[in-house]
Every structure is written in structure tokens, then in C-alpha cells.
N, C-alpha and C positions, 0 to 999 in steps of 0.2 A: 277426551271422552269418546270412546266407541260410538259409532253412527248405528241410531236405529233402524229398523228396516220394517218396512211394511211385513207380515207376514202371507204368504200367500198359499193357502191348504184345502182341503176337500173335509167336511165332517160328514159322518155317516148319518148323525139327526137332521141336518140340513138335509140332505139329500131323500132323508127317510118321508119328510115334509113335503118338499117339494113333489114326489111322487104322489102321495096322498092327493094332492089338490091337482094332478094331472087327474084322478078321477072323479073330481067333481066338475061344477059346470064352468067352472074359475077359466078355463082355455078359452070353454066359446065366449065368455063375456069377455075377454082379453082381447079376441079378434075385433069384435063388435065396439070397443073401444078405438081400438085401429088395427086394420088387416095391416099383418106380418108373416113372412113365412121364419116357419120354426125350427129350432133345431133337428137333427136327423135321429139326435137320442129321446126328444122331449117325443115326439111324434110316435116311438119305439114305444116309451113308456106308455101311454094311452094305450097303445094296443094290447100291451101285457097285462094292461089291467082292467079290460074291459069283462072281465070275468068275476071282479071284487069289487064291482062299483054300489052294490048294496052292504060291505060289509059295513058293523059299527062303524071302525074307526072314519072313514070316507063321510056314511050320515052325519058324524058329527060333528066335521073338519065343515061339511056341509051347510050345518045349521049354525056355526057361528061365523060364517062368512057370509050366512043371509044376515044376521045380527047386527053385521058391521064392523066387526071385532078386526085393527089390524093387520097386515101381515107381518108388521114390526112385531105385533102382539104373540102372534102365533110361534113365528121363528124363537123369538127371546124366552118362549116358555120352553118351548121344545130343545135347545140347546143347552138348558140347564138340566134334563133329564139322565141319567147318567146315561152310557154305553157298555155293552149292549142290552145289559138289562131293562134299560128305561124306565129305572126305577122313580118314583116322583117327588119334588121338591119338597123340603119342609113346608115351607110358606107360598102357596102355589096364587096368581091371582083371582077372584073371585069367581069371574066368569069363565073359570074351566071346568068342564065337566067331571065329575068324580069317573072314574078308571080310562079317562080317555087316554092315560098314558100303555095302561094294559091293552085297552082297544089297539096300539097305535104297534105295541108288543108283536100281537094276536097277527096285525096284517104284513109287518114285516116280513114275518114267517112263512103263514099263505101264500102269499104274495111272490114269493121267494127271490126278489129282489137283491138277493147277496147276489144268485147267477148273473142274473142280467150287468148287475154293478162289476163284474167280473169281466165277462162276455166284454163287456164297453170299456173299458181299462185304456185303452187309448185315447179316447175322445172324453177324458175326463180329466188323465193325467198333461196332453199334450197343453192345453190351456195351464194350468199352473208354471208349467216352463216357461209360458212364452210370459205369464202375466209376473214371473219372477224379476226376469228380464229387463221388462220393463219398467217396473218401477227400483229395477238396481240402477237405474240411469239418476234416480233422483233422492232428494233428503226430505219427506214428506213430511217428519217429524220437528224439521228445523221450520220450514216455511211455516206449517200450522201455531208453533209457538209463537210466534211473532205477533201473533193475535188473540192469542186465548193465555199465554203464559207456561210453564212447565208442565207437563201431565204425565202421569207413570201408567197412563194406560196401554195396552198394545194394542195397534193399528191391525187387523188379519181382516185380508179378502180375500172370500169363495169365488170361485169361480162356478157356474148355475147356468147349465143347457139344459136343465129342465123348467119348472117352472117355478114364479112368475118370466116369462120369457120378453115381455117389455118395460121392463123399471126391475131399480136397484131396488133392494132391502136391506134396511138399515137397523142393527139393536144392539144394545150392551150389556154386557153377559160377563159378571163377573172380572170385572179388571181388562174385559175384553171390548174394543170397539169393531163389530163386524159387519162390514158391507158383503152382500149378497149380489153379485154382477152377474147378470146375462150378458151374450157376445154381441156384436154392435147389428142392430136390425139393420136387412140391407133394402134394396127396391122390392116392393110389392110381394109377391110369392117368393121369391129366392132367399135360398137358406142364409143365415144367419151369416154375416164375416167373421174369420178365425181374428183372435182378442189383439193376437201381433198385428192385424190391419188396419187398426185403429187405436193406435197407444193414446189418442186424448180420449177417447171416449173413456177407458178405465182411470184416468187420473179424473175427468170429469164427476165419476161416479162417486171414487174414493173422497173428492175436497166436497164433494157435494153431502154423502152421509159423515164422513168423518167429523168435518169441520161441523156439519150442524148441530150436531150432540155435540160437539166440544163446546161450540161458542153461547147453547144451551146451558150447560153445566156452567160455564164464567160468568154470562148474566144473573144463574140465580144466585152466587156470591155477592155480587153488586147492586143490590133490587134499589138501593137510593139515587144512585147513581142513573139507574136505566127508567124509574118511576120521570127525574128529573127530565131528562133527555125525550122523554115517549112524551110529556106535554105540549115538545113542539110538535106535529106533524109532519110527514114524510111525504116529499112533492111527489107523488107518482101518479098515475093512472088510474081516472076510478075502475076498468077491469080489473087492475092486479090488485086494487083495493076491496073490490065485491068479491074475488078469491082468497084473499088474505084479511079478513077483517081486524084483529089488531095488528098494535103495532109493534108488535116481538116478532110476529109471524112476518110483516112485510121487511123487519130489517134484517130479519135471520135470510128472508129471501135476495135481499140487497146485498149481504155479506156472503154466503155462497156463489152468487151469479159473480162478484166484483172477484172475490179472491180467485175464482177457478178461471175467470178471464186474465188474470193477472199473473198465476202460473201459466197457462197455457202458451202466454204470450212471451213468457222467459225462459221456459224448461222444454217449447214444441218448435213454434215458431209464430209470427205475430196473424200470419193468416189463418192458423188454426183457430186465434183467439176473436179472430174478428168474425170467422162462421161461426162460432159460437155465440156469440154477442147478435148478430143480426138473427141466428134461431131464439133467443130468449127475448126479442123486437116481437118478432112475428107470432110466436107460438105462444109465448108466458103474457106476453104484452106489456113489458119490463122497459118502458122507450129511454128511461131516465138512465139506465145501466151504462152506457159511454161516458156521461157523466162523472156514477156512482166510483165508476174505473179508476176516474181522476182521482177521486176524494180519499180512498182506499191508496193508490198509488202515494199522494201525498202523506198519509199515517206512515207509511213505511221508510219512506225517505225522512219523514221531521223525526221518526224515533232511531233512525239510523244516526243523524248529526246529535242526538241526545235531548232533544225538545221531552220528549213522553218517553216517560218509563215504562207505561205499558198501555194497552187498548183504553182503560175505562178512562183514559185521562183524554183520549183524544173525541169517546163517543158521543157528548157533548156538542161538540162542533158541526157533528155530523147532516142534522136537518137544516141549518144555514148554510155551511159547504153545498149542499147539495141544491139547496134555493138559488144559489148564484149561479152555480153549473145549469140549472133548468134554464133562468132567466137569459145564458146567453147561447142556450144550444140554438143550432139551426133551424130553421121555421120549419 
């Protein structure tokens, strides 16, 4: 069988979006969450559009980002819009505004954003190379199977020096699973590191949106199976529990943080998996995840000697595995 490959592309919607929300207030509440310095094109952008920050489409990329609405939300509308016409879905979700797709049209244009996207051509295109690159080093579609089962979806990551400029974005678009990556924030003010300087942060991104709509879609085939399993409770931390209040949400968090320590650890090398491990201690407040590593570790190995046929058979086990890992971790 032919080895799949991540895909790694630029879309002009993605890109048409993330401009937009360079002119709302979405930058300064990004800083205000945590100061970063920015990319040299996202910074670009704000300036070339400081002249359309009243148009429609802007207000009202605006006013559903006061709402709440998303940027998973946002992105997954907008990439099913056609090109370049942006013409709009049949079946659109409820809370779109009728012609914000014409709006979105109208500031393309204005805006004139093809130049600029032009003009930058290197500092768009250079990131796809390098993030080609890097994930030809690896089989991302063998490892994820191992725990969700066969999937005919395709894996494609953007590359995003606009914005959001601190976190991935994650949505699924038509037979498509797409993570949105910005480049790895560096110290304080200093621009962002190019995407080759940091090959775990892009696999970080990818098991982390990939894998969680995958291992999404596999639970809700199994709802008896996981109703079963969710009775026991999951030994963690009440912080990660006052952020995660059920229990799909704390395992989905358990099952990202274990498997991207678990590649990291085989496919980078084991120190990368361990800074990663001590930032989801200190930052997530995830203390149980050395643990959760083992528990994860062991699935993989008892289904390699042929014990389990697949995930749902081992999920079961999962909140006592991890009771005993608690009970003798270090004080």
C-alpha cells in the first residue's frame, strides 16, 4: 500500500480569513492573552488594512467573534466557500450572517490582497517546504491508526503567519482534516522561529488537531462502550477538571497530550518529549500525563503482541491503569 502523506498547502480562504481578523480587535486580545512578537507578514497585514477596518465584512467577522462563535467555526465555513468566487454553501450553519460570504467577496477586492499575497510569495511559500520536509520524515497516518482505526480522510496542514498567530486551528471540510499552524512563538518581542526550527512543535500541532477529531469521530461510533468506561472517573487534577468538565473532554485531553509525548519520544527524540510533558505539568496542569504515557505506551505494545484488536477494547482499562500509575507516582 502506498504511504500516505500529510498534505502541506496554502488556500487562498484560509488566508482571505485570517486577514480579515487581522483587522478586527482579535490581534490585541491575542497579545493580552500572551505577549508574542509576530510574524513580519501578519504585522504587514494590519497595516494594509488599516484603511478597511470599517468595511462590512471586518464588522461582522467582528461581531461574531464578540458572540463567541469558533475559529474552528469560522475557518470550516469559509473553506467550504467556493474560489474565487466565494460563492456560498448550500446548507450554511445557522449563525452566519446572510451575504457575509459577498461581504468577505467585496473586501478581497478592496482590500486588494491578491498584491500583497503576491508581493510576499516568499515568506509563504518558504514554510510549506520546510513543513514538507518535515513531516516526509514521518508516517502520521500509520501511527494515528493505531488508535482510531482506518480513516479515508486527508490529513493537510497550512502553514499561517497571519493570524490567529498563537494556537492551531483545527476543522473538517469535506473529507478533509485541516490544521491551521502558526510558526513556533519565540522569547518575548522576537519574531516568530522559521517552522524547520522547531519540527516538534508542527508534529505537536498536527497529533494534537488531527488526532482529536479523529479520536472524536471513533468515540461517537462507540457511545456504549465510552458511556461504560466514563462511569469510572479519570484521576487527574481538579484544575484540569474545572477546565475540562466532562469526561470525553478530559480523555480526549489525556489521549492527545499521551500520544504526541509518545511520538515525540520515538520519531524526535526522548528530550523533546519530556519538555513537552513538563510544559503540559506546568501550563495545562496535566500532572498525571507521565503516568497517562505509560498507560498509552502499554495499549500499543499489548495490541502489537495481539491482545486488542483495536482502541475500544483496551478503553475500558483505562481509569484503573491510570489509578495505579497515580497511586504510585512520586510524592
Amino acid at each position: 500500500m502506498e504511504t500516505r502523506s500529510v498534505i502541506i498547502r496554502i488556500d487562498e480562504r484560509a488566508r482571505l480569513l485570517s486577514a480579515a481578523l487581522a483587522a478586527t480587535n482579535f490581534p490585541d486580545q491575542s497579545q493580552t492573552r500572551k505577549k508574542h512578537g509576530t510574524h513580519l507578514h501578519a504585522r504587514g497585514t494590519r497595516k494594509l488594512l488599516q484603511e478597511h477596518l470599517e468595511h462590512p465584512a471586518v464588522q461582522t467577522l467582528q461581531a461574531l467573534l464578540d458572540q463567541g462563535i469558533p475559529l474552528s467555526s469560522l475557518f470550516g465555513y469559509v473553506l467550504r466557500l467556493t474560489w474565487p468566487g466565494l460563492d456560498d454553501v448550500e446548507y450554511k450553519p445557522g449563525w452566519v450572517p446572510t451575504d457575509w460570504n459577498a461581504q468577505l467577496a467585496d473586501f478581497y477586492q478592496r482590500s486588494k490582497l491578491v498584491s500583497w499575497w503576491t508581493e510576499e510569495s516568499d515568506n509563504w511559500y518558504t514554510p510549506v517546504e520546510q513543513l514538507q520536509e518535515i513531516f516526509s520524515k514521518v508516517k502520521l497516518h500509520d501511527y494515528l491508526e493505531q488508535f482510531v482505526g482506518p480513516f479515508n480522510d486527508t490529513l493537510v496542514l497550512m502553514p499561517n503567519i497571519s493570524y490567529p498567530t498563537d494556537h492551531t486551528v483545527g476543522c473538517r471540510v469535506e473529507g478533509e482534516l485541516i490544521a491551521l499552524v502558526p510558526p513556533p512563538i519565540a522569547w518575548g518581542d522576537s519574531a516568530p522561529w522559521p517552522y524547520k526550527d522547531d519540527p516538534g512543535l508542527a508534529y505537536r500541532a498536527a497529533i494534537s488537531e488531527f488526532g482529536s477529531m479523529l479520536m472524536s469521530t471513533y468515540l461517537s461510533h462507540h457511545v456504549a462502550a465510552v458511556n461504560a468506561a466514563a462511569a469510572r472517573a479519570l484521576p487527574i487534577d481538579q484544575k484540569y477538571k474545572d477546565a475540562h468538565p466532562t469526561w470525553q473532554d478530559q480523555f480526549l485531553g489525556l489521549f492527545k497530550a499521551s500520544v504526541t509525548a509518545l511520538f515525540l519520544e520515538d520519531a524526535v527524540s526522548p528530550l523533546e518529549a519530556r519538555s513537552f510533558v513538563q510544559y503540559m505539568q506546568r501550563v495545562e496542569n496535566l500532572q498525571i500525563l507521565p503516568g497517562a504515557i505509560s498507560v498509552f505506551r502499554r495499549y500499543l505494545d499489548e495490541r502489537k503482541s495481539g491482545k486488542y484488536a483495536e482502541f475500544i477494547d483496551y478503553l475500558p482499562n483505562i481509569p484503573k491503569y491510570l489509578r495505579v500509575m497515580k497511586a504510585f507516582a512520586p510524592a
